[in-house]
Structure formats: C-alpha cells, structure tokens
C-alpha positions as CSV (number, residue, x, y, z in Angstrom):
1,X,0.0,0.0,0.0
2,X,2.0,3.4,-0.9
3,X,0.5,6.4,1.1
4,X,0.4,9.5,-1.1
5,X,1.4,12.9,0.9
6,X,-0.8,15.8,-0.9
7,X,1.5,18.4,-2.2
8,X,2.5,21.4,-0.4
9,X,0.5,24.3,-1.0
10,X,2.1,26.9,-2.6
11,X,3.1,30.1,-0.7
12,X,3.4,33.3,-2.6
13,X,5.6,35.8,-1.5
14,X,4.2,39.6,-1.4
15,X,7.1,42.2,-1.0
16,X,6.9,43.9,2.1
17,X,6.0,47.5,1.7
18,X,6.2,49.9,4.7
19,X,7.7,53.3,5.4
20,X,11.1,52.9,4.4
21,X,9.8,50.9,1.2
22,X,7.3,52.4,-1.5
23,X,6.3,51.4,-4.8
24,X,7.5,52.6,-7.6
25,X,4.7,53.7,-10.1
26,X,4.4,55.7,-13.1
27,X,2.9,58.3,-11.0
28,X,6.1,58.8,-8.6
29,X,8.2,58.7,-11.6
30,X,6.4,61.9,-13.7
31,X,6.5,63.7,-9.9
32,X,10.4,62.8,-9.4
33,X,11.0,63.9,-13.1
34,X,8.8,67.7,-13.2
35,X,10.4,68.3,-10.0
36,X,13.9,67.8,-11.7
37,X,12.9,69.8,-14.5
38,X,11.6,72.6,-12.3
39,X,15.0,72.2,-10.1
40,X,17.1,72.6,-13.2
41,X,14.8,75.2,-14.4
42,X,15.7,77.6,-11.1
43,X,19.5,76.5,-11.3
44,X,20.2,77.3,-14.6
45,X,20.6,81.2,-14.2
46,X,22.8,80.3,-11.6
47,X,24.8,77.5,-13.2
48,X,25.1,79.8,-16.5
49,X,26.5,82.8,-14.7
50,X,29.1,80.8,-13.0
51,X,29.7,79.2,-16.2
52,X,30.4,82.1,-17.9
53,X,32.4,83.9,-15.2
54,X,34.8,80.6,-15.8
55,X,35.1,81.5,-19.5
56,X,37.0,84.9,-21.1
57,X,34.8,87.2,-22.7
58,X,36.5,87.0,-26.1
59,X,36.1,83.4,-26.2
60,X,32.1,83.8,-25.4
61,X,31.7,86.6,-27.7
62,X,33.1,84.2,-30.7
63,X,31.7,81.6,-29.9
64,X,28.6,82.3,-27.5
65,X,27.4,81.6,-24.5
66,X,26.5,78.2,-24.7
67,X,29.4,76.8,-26.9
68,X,31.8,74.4,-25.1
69,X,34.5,76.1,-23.3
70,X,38.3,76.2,-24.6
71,X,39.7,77.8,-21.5
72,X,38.6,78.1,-17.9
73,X,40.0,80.0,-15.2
74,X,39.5,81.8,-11.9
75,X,40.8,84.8,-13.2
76,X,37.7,86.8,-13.2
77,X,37.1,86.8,-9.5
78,X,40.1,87.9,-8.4
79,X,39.2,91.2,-11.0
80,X,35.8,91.6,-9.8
81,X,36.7,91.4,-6.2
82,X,39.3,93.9,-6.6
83,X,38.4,96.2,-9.6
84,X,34.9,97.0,-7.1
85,X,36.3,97.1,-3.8
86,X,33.9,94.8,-2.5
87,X,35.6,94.3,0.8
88,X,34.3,97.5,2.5
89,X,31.0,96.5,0.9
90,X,30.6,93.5,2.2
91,X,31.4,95.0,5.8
92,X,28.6,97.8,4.7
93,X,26.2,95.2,4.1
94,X,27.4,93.2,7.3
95,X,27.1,96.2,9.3
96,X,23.0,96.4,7.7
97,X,22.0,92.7,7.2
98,X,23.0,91.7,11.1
99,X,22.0,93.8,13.6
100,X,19.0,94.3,10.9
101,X,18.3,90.5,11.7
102,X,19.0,90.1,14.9
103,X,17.0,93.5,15.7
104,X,13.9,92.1,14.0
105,X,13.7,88.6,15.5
106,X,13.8,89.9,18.8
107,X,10.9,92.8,18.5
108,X,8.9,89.6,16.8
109,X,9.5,87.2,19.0
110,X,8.7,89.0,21.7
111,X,5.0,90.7,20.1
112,X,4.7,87.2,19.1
113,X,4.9,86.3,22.8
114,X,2.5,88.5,24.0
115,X,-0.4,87.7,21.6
116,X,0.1,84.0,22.0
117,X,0.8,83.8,25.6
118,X,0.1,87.0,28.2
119,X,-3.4,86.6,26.5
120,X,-3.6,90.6,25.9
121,X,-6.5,92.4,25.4
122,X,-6.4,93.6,21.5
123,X,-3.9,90.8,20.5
124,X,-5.5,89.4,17.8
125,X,-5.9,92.9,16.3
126,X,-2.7,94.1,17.0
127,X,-1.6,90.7,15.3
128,X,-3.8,91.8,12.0
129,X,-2.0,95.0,12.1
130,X,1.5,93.8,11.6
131,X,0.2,91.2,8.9
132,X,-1.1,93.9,6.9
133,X,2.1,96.1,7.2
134,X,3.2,93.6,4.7
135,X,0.7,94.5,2.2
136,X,2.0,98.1,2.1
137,X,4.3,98.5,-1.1
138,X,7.4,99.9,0.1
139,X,7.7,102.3,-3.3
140,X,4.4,104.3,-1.5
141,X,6.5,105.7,1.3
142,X,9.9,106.6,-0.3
143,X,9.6,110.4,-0.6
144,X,7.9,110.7,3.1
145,X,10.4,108.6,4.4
146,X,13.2,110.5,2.9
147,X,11.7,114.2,3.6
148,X,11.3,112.6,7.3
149,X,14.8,111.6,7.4
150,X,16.3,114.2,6.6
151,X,14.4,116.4,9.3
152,X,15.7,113.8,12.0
153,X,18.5,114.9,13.9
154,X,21.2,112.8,15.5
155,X,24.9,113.2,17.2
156,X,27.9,113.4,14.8
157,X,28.9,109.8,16.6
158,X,26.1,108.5,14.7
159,X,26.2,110.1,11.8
160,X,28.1,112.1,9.6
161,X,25.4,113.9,7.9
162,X,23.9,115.0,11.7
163,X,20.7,113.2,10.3
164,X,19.2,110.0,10.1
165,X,19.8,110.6,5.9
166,X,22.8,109.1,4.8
167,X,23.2,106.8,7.9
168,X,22.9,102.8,7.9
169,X,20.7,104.1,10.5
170,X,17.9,105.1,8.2
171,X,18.2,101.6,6.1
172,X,18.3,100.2,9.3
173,X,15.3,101.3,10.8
174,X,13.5,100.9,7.5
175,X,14.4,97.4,7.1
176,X,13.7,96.3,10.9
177,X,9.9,97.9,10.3
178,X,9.1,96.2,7.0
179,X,10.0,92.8,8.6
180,X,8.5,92.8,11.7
181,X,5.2,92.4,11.0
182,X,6.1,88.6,8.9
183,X,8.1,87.4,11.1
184,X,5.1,88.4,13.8
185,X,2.9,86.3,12.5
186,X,5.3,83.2,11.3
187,X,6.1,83.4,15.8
188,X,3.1,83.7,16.5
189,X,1.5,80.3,14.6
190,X,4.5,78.7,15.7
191,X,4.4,79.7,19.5
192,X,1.0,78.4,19.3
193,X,2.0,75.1,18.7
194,X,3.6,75.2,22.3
195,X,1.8,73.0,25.0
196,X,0.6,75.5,27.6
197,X,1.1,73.7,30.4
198,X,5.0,73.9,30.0
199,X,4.4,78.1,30.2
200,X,1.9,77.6,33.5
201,X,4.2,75.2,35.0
202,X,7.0,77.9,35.2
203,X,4.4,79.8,36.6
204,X,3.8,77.8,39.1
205,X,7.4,77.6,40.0
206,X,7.6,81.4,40.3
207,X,9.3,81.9,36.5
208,X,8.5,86.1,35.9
209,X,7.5,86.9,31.9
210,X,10.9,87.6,31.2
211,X,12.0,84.0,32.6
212,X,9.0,82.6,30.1
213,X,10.0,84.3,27.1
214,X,13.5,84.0,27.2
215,X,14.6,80.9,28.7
216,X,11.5,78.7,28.1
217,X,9.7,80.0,24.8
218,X,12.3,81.2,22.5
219,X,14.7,77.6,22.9
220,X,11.6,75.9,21.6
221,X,11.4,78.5,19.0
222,X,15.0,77.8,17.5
223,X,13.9,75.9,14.3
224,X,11.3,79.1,13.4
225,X,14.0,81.3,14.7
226,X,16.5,80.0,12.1
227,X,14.2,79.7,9.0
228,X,13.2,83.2,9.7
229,X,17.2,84.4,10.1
230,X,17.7,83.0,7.1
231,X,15.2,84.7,5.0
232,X,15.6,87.7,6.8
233,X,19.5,87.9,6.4
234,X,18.8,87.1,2.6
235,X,16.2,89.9,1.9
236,X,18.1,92.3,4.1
237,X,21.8,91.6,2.5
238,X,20.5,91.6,-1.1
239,X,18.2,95.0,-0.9
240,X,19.7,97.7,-3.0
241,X,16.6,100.4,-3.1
242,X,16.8,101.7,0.1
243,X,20.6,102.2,0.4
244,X,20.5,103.7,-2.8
245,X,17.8,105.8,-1.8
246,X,18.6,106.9,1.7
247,X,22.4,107.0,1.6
248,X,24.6,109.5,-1.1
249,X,27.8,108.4,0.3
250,X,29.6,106.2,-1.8
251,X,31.7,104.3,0.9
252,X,28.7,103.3,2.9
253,X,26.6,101.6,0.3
254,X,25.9,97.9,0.6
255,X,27.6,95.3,-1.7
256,X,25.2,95.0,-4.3
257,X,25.5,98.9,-5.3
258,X,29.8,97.0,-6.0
259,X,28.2,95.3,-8.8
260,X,28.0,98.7,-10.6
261,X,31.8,99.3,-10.7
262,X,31.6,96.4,-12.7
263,X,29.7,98.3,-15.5
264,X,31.6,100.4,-18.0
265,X,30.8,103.7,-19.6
266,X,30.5,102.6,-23.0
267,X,31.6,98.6,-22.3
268,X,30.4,95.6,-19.8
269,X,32.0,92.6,-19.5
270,X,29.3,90.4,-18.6
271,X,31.8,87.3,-18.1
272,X,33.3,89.8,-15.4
273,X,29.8,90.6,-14.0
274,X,28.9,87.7,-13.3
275,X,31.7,86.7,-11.5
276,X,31.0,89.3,-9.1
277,X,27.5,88.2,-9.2
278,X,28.6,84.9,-7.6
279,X,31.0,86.5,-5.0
280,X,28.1,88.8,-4.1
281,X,26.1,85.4,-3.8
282,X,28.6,83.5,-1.4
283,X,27.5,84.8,1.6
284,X,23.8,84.4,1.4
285,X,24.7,80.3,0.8
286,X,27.1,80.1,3.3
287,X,24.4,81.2,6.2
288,X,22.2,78.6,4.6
289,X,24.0,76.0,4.7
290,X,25.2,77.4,8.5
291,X,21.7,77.0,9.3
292,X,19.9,74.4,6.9
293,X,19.3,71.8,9.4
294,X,17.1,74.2,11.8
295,X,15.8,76.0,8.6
296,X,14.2,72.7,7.2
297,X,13.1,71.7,10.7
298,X,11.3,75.3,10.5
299,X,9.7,74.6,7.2
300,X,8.6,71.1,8.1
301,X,7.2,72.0,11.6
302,X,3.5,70.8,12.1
303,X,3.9,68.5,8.3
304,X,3.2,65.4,9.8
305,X,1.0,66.7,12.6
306,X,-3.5,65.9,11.8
C-alpha cells in the first residue's frame, strides 16, 4: 500500500511595503521627473553665470554663451573682487543685514509672545495689524520717508550727515519695520503650537514673563528662529533700493550697489559681471547651509502633525 502525501500548498511571497519601502509607479516617476525639470529650471541662471564667469569674454563673444568652453580659469574673480572694492562692501552690508536681523527677531519674538501667551487684550488685532504692514508697497513711502529723514537729527557719533539721511541708521530702521510684521505672524502660529502647560508650570514655580520668554519659549522656537534668520538675512543683504535711496555716500553703500563698478561707460563685460555676481552670492549660501538643518526643521514643523 504506498500512502500518497498531498503536495505542499504553494506560498506566494508579497514584497513587504512599509515606510522605508514604496512602490514605484508611473505616477512617482512623472513627480520625481517635473520636480527635476523645475529644479534645473531655477538652477540654470545660476549654473550659466558661474559658467560664464569661468570662460573669457573674447572666447564667449566668438563663440557664445552656450558653446563648449576652450579655456577656464578663476581669473575673473580675483578682477571683480578687486576692480569694485567689495571688501568695504561687504562690511557695509554686514554692518546692515546683522544687527537688521538680529534686531527684528527679537521685536517679533517677543510681540509674538504677547499675543500668544500674556493673552492681551487687542492681540488678535494688534496681530492683523503687523500682517497687513506687509501689504503696504514699500515704493508708497519713499519720498515721506526721505523728507522725514532728513528732518531727524542725531549726534555726529552716529552720523556724519547729523541726520538720520545718509546713515545705515535710516536703512536700518527701514528694514527692521518692514520685517516685523512677517516674522510676527510666522512666531506667533509657531508659538502656538507650544503645549501651555509647560508656560503655567513655570508659573507655578515662580518663573517672571521675562524668565518665560526667554529661557523657556524662544529655545523651543529655535527651528522658526533660524528659518526666519535665514530669510531675513537674505532679503536684508540683497536689498539695494533703500541704500540707494537713503544713503549718497559712496563708501557706505551695501555690496550690491559693488556690482555697478563692474559696469563700463561705453563697455560691460558680462563674463566679469557675473563673476562678481557669484561672489556677491557667497555669503547668502554660506548662512544657509550654517543654518539648513534648523531652517528645514522650520519649514517642516506641524507637516506630519492631523
């Protein structure tokens, strides 16, 4: 008698798929390509001019812009950065861009702490009213500003001028009130997001408003904080209109006003141009990537929260 085992039933095998593991479809594939294109598409002004501050403008001029290159060199930078003096620019902008930033985190942070957390009468107002200081466009008040300036008097030790015209002061102050009022409300949403109950227990334990703000609210606020220097550093750094507007002095404009000893009277050498463009650039990347960690942390904040 031979006993006859039933065959094994056969097991099929479905690939795992979890968070670390995703399918790939046709769908993910067009997304992953349009954002390339769209990434290339923002790059390429960038990756041009630094291709063409590589290049001699005779070569270019022959054989144009997008031709392959015959020679490359660094030579250019070393021009642009000494033909425009942009060392005592970049301290000029320096001397803007940071207390500017610094300036303008700190009057937000802390309006931003009062709304959200001293529960003041008016907040939610006063809140509406730095939101729509944005909305203002900054061309509108150029002539008051400057007539107003210039009837503002302050020591010599401040200024040469004896007025807040041709100061940093008066860029200063200008850029510190058109900033406020975003980085008031970007505080303020994020603050929210604090539990309350870490604020009332410091209460409880006798912490004053100062104690709150500054050694309990603003640590949690670091990732905001940093997203916010960022932009801030980069709007403030690359403004030109109100330096050229409310300072006549040469020596103390900003670096981007450099770029115009680039220019000739009757010639410009764009190769040359845009090499300074990409020095002028530097900075502006280099307190990104300083900060990107806590700057994408900032974006991302509240993504993955229902």
């Amino acid at each position: 008698m031979t006993v006859t085992t039933p065959p094994a039933p056969v097991r099929t095998v479905t690939p795992v798929t979890g968070p670390g593991k995703r399918r790939v479809t046709r769908g993910r594939l067009g997304l992953h390509a349009f954002l390339m294109v769209v990434s290339l598409a923002f790059l390429a002004p960038l990756l041009l001019a630094i291709y063409a501050s590589l290049r001699p403008y005779e070569e270019t001029a022959k054989y144009g812009y997008f031709s392959l290159p015959r020679h490359l060199s660094f030579d250019y930078y070393a021009k642009a950065f000494n033909d425009s003096g942009m060392g005592k620019y970049f301290v000029n902008s320096l001397i803007i861009a940071v207390p500017g930033v610094l300036l303008t985190l700190f009057l937000a942070s802390f309006v931003a702490f009062c709304v959200t957390r001293l529960r003041m009468r008016g907040g939610l107002v006063l809140l509406m009213v730095f939101t729509a200081g944005n909305l203002l466009p900054q061309q509108v008040i150029v002539t008051p500003l400057y007539v107003l300036f210039t009837k503002i008097n302050l020591p010599y030790w401040m200024s040469d001028s004896m007025t807040m015209y041709d100061s940093y002061w008066a860029v200063l102050a200008v850029q510190v009130a058109f900033q406020v009022g975003f980085c008031v409300f970007v505080l303020a949403n994020f603050m929210r997001t604090i539990p309350d109950e870490i604020v009332e227990a410091a209460r409880v334990d006798g912490a004053g408003v100062w104690t709150q703000y500054w050694n309990i609210t603003l640590p949690l606020c670091r990732p905001a904080l940093a997203a916010l220097a960022t932009l801030q550093f980069t709007w403030m750094y690359n403004d030109f209109l109100w330096a050229l507007v409310f300072i006549s002095d040469g020596d103390k404009l900003p670096i981007t006003s450099a770029l115009n000893n680039l220019r000739g009277q009757f010639f410009t050498d764009y190769n040359l141009l845009a090499a300074g463009s990409v020095i002028v650039a530097l900075p502006t990347v280099l307190v990104f990537l300083l900060l990107q960690r806590h700057f994408i942390a900032g974006l991302t904040l509240g993504a993955s929260k229902g």
